[in-house]
C-alpha positions as CSV (number, residue, x, y, z in Angstrom):
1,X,-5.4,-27.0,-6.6
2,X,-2.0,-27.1,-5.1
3,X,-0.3,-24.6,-4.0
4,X,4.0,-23.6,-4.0
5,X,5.3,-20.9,-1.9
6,X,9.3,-19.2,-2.7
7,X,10.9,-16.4,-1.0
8,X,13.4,-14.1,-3.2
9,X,15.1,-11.1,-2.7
10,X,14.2,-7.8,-4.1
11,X,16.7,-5.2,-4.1
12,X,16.6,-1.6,-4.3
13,X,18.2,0.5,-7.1
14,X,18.9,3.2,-4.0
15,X,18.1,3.4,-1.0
16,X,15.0,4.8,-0.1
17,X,14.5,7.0,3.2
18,X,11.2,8.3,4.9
19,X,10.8,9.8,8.4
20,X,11.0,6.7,10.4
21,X,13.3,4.5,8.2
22,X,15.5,3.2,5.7
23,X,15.1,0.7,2.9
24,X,17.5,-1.1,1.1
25,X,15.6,-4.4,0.4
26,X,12.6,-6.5,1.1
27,X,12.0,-10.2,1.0
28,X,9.4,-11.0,-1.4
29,X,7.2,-14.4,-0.9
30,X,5.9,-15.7,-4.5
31,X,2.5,-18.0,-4.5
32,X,1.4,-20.0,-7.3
33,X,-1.5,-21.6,-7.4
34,X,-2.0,-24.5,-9.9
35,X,-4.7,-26.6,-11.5
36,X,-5.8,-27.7,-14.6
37,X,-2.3,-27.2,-16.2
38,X,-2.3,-23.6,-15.5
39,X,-0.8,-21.1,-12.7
40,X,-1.5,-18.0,-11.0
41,X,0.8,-15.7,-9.5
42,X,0.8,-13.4,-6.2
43,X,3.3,-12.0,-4.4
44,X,3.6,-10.5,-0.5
45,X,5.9,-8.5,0.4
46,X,7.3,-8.7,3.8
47,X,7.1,-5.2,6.0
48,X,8.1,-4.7,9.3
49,X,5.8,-1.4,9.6
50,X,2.9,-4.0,8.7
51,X,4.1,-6.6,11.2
52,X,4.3,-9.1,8.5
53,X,7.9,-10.7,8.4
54,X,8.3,-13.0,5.5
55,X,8.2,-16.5,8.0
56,X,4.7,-15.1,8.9
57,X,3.8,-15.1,5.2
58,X,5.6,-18.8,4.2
59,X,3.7,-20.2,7.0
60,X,0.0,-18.5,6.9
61,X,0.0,-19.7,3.2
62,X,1.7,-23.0,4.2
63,X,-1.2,-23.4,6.2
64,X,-3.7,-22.9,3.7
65,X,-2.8,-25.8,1.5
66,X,-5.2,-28.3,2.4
67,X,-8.0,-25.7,2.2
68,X,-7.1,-24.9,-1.3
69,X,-6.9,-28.3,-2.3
70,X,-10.5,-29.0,-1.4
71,X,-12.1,-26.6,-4.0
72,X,-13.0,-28.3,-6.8
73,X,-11.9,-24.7,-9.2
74,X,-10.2,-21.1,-8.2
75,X,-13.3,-19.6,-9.0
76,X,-15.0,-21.2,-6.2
77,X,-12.0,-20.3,-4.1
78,X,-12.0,-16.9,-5.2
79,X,-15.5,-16.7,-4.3
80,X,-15.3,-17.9,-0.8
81,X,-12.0,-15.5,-0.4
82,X,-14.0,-12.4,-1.5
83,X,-17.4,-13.5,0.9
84,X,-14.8,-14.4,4.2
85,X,-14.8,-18.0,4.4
86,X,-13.4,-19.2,7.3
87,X,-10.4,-20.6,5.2
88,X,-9.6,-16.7,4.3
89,X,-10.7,-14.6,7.3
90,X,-7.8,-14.9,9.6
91,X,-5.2,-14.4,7.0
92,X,-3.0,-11.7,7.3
93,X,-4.5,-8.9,5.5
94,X,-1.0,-8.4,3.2
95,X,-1.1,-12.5,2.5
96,X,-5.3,-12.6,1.9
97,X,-4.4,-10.2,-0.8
98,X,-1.6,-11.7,-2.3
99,X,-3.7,-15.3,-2.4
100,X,-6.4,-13.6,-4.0
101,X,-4.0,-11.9,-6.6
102,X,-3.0,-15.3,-7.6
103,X,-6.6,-17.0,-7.7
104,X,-7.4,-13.4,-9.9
105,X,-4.7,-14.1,-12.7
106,X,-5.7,-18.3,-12.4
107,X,-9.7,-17.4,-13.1
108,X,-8.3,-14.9,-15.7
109,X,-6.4,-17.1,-17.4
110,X,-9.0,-19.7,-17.4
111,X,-11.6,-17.6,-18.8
112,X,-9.1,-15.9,-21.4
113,X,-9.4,-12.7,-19.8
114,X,-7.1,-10.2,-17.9
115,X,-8.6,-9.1,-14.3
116,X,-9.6,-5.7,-15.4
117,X,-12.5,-7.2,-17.1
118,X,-13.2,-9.4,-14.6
119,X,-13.8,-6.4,-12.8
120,X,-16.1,-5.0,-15.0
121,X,-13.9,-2.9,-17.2
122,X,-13.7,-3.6,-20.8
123,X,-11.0,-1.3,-21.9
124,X,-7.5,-1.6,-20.5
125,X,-6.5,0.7,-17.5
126,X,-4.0,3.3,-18.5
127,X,-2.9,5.8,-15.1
128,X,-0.1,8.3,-14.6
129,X,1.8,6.9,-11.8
130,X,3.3,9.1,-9.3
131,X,7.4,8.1,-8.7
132,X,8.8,8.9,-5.0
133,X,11.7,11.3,-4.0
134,X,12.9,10.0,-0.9
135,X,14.4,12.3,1.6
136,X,17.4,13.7,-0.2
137,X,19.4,16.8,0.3
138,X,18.0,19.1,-2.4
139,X,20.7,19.6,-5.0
140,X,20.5,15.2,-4.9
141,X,16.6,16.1,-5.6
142,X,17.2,18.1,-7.8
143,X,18.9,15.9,-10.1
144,X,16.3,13.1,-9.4
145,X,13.3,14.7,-10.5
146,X,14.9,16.2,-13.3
147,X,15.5,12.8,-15.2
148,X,12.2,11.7,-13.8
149,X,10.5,14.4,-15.8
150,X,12.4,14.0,-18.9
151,X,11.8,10.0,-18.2
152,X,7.9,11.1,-18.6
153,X,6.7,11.5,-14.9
154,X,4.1,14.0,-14.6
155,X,3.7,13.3,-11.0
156,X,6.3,13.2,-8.5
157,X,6.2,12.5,-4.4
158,X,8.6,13.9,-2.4
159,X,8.9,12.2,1.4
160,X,9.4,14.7,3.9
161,X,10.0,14.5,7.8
162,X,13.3,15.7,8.1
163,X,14.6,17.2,11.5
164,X,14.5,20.9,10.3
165,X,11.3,21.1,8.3
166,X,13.5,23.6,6.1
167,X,15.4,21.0,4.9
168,X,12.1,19.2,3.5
169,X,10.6,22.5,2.0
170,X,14.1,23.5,0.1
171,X,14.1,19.5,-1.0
172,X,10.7,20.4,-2.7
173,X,11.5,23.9,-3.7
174,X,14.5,21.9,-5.6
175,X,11.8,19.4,-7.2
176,X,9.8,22.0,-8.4
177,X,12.3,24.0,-9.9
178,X,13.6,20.9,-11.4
179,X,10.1,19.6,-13.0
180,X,8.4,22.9,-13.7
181,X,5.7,20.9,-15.5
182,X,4.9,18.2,-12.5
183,X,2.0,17.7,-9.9
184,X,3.4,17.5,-6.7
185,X,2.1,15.1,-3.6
186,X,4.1,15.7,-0.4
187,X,4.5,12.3,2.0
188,X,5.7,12.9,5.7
189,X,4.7,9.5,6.6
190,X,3.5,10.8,10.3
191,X,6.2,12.7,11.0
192,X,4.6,16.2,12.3
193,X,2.7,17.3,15.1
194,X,-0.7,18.4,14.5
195,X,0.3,22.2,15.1
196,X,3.4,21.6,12.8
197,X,1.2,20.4,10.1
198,X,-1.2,23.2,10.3
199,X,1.8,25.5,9.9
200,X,3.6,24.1,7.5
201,X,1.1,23.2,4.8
202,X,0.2,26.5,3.4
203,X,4.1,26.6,3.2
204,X,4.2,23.4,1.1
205,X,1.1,24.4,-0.6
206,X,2.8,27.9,-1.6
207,X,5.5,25.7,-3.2
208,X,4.0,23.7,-4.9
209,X,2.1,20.6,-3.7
210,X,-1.3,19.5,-4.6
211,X,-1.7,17.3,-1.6
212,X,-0.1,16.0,1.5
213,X,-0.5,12.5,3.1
214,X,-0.7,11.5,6.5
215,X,1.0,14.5,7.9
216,X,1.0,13.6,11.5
217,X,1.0,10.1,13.0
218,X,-1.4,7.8,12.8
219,X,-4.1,7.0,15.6
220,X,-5.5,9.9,16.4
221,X,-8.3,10.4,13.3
222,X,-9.9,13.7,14.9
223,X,-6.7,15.2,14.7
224,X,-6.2,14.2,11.3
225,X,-9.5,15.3,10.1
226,X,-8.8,19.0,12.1
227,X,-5.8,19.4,10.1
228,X,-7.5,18.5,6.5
229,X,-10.4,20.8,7.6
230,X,-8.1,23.7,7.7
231,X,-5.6,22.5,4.9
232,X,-5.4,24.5,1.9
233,X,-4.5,21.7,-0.2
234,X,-6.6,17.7,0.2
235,X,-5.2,16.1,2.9
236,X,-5.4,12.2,2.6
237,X,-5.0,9.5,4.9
238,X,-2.5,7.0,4.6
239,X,-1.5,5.0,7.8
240,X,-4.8,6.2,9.7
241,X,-6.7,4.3,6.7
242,X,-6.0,0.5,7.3
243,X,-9.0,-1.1,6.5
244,X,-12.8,-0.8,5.6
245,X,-13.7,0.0,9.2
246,X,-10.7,2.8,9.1
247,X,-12.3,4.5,5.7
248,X,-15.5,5.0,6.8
249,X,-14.4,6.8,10.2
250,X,-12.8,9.1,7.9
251,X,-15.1,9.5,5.3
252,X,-16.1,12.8,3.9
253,X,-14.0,14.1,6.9
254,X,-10.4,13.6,4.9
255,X,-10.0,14.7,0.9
256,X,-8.7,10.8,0.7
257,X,-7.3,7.6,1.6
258,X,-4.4,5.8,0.6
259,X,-5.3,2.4,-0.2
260,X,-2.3,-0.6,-0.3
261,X,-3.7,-4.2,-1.1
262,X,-1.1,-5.3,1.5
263,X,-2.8,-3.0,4.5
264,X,-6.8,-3.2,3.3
265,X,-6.6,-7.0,2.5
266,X,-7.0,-7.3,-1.4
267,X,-8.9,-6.1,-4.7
268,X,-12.2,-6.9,-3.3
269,X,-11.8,-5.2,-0.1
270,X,-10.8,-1.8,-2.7
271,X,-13.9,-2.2,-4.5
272,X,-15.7,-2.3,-0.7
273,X,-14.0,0.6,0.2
274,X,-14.6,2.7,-3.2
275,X,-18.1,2.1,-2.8
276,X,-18.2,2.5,0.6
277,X,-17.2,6.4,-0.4
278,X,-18.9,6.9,-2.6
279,X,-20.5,10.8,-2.4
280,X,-19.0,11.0,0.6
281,X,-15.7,13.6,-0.6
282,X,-13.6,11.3,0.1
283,X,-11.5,10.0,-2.9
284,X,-9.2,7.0,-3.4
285,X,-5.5,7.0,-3.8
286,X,-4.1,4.1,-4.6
287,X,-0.6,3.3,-3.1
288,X,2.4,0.5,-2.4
289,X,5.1,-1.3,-1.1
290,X,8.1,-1.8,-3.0
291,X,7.6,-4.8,-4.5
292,X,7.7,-6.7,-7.9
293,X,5.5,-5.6,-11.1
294,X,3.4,-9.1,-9.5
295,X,3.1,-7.1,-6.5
296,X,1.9,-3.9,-8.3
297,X,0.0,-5.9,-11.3
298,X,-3.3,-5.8,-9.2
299,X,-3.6,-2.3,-8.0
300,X,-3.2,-1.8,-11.7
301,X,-6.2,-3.4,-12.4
302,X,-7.8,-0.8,-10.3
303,X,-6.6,2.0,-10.9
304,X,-9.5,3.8,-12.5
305,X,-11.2,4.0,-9.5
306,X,-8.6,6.0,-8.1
307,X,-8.0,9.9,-8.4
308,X,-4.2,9.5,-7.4
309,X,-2.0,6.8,-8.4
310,X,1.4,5.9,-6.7
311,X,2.2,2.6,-7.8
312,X,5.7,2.6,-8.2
313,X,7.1,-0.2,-6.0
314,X,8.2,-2.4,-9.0
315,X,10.5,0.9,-10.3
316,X,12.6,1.1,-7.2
317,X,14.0,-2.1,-7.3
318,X,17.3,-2.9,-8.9
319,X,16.0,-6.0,-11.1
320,X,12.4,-6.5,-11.5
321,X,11.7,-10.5,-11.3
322,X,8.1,-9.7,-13.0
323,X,7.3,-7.5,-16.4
324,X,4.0,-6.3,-18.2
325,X,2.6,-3.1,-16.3
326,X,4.7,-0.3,-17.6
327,X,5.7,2.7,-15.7
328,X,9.3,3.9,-16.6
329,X,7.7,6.6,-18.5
330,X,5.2,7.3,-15.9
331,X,2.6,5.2,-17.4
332,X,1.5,1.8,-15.2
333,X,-0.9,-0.3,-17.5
334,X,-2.7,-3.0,-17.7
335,X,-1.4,-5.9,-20.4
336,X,-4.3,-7.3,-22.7
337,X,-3.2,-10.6,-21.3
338,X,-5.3,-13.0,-19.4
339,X,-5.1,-12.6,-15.8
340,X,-2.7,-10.2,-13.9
341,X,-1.2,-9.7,-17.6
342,X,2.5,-10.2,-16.2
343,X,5.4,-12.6,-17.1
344,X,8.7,-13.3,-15.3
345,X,11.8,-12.2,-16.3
346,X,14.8,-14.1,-16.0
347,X,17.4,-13.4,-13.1
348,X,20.7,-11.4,-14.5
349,X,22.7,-12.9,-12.3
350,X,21.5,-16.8,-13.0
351,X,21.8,-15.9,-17.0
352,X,25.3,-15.2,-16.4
353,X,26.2,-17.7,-14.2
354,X,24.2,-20.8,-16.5
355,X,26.1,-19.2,-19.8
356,X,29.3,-19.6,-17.5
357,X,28.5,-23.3,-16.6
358,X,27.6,-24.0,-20.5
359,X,31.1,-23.0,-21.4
360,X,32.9,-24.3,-18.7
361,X,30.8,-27.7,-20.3
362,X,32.5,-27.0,-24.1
């Protein structure tokens, strides 16, 4: 098997602000793994919050060239991924997951299949996706969620962690007033004291929202479970739920976790962590990065194991390099394609510029 690595650029439609920062772009780093005349696709996305800068990426999966090229198939590379072979287990947990997203849609394609079956689900995977509000004055909110709903969304997430908490509850008053008809999820990233959050919840409840995720910061998980305890509304963990080890410290003692590929290390490490909870109370939310409908395609796959759904990374961006999972009307889905079900999409800006060279040619 051999192994290419690229980097492109994605781009954000808007920018998007939370309560410790402000994104405008991310660098995006595509693998494709080839053999027998066919290629699979991952992507990782580069995150400071994650510590994973896209050089970190481009050279972990650099490195694991020669490994890759000693399997004699990607199903026997998939397997070793998914048991920890010592090829694997250092990786990054954001680049582990984006190598087995590509050895996922290479087996899938091989065997004719997209992942979802692979993963023991016949049907295709059909979710309402949540679509994020950043921090926005509220008349600016207003008029967001608004077209969102008439776009289709049913569920919306509205970031909060302003200064004034005031601001953030009038932001959501606006969104509720705006999309009568849509469930509400409240994200302050972290931003709140544990005394704020027991305050302020029944506020944000009172308003609206049907859930609330990691309202104070992350590291302290007897806090966090205090705060769910008395919440009025499910409190789920988001940057206090890294990992496998991090889920089951919390389980049954938060109403969920927020699970990204790019945090927990991959599909596999999902299905660990689902049925690590299971009967425990604790439910799954499935979440993201922006990123490209690549990035998003696997999450996809999984998303009927999950009770909330915000996988809306690949609708943020200004041009979309990947197609094939939905969610502009508020739908993600899986394609009935073999592997990750996705196809690229050509670059606007290199269309225009090859036309331009073709004419320049007549």
């Amino acid at each position: 098997m051999r192994l290419d690595v690229r980097t492109v650029r994605l781009r954000l439609a808007e920018p998007l602000r939370i309560s410790r920062s402000v994104t405008t772009e991310r660098d995006a780093v595509h693998l494709a793994v080839r053999h027998g005349g066919l290629t699979g696709h991952g992507e990782a996305v580069a995150s400071a919050y994650l510590r994973l800068p896209a050089d970190l990426i481009r050279r972990e999966a650099g490195a694991l060239r020669p490994d890759l090229a000693r399997y004699p198939d990607p199903e026997t590379a998939l397997a070793e991924l998914q048991h920890g072979a010592v090829p694997f287990e250092a990786l990054p947990a954001g680049v582990l997951a984006a190598v087995e997203a590509a050895l996922l849609d290479l087996v899938g394609k091989r065997a004719g299949a997209p992942v979802h079956r692979l993963l023991g689900r016949i049907a295709p995977v059909v979710a309402a996706t949540a679509r994020t509000i950043g921090i926005e004055p509220p008349d600016r909110a207003a008029v967001l969620a608004a077209r969102l709903a008439a776009a289709g969304f049913t569920v919306l997430k509205v970031k909060a962690g302003s200064a004034d908490p005031a601001d953030d509850l009038a932001r959501v008053r606006a969104v509720r007033e705006h999309a009568p008809g849509a469930r509400l999820l409240l994200d302050p990233n972290g931003a709140w004291t544990a005394d704020q959050a027991h305050r302020l919840i029944p506020a944000f409840a009172a308003a609206g929202v049907e859930a609330v995720e990691q309202p104070i910061p992350p590291g302290t998980p007897e806090a966090l479970a205090a705060v769910a305890e008395r919440s009025p509304v499910p409190v789920i963990a988001d940057e206090d739920a890294v990992d496998h080890e991090d889920a089951c410290r919390l389980a049954g003692r938060v109403h969920g976790v927020n699970l990204k590929l790019a945090k927990c290390g991959g599909v596999h490490q999902v299905l660990r962590i689902h049925a690590a909870l299971r009967g425990s109370g604790t439910e799954l939310m499935l979440g993201c990065l922006a990123a490209s409908s690549l990035g998003i395609a696997p999450a996809v796959h999984l998303a009927d194991r999950a009770r909330w759904i915000d996988l809306d990374g690949h609708l943020l961006l200004a041009h979309d390099p990947w197609q094939g999972i939905g969610g502009t009307g508020g739908t993600v889905r899986t394609p009935d394609r073999a592997g990750l079900g996705v196809l690229p999409v050509p670059d606007p800006a290199a269309v225009a510029r090859a036309r331009a060279a073709a004419a320049a040619r007549r």
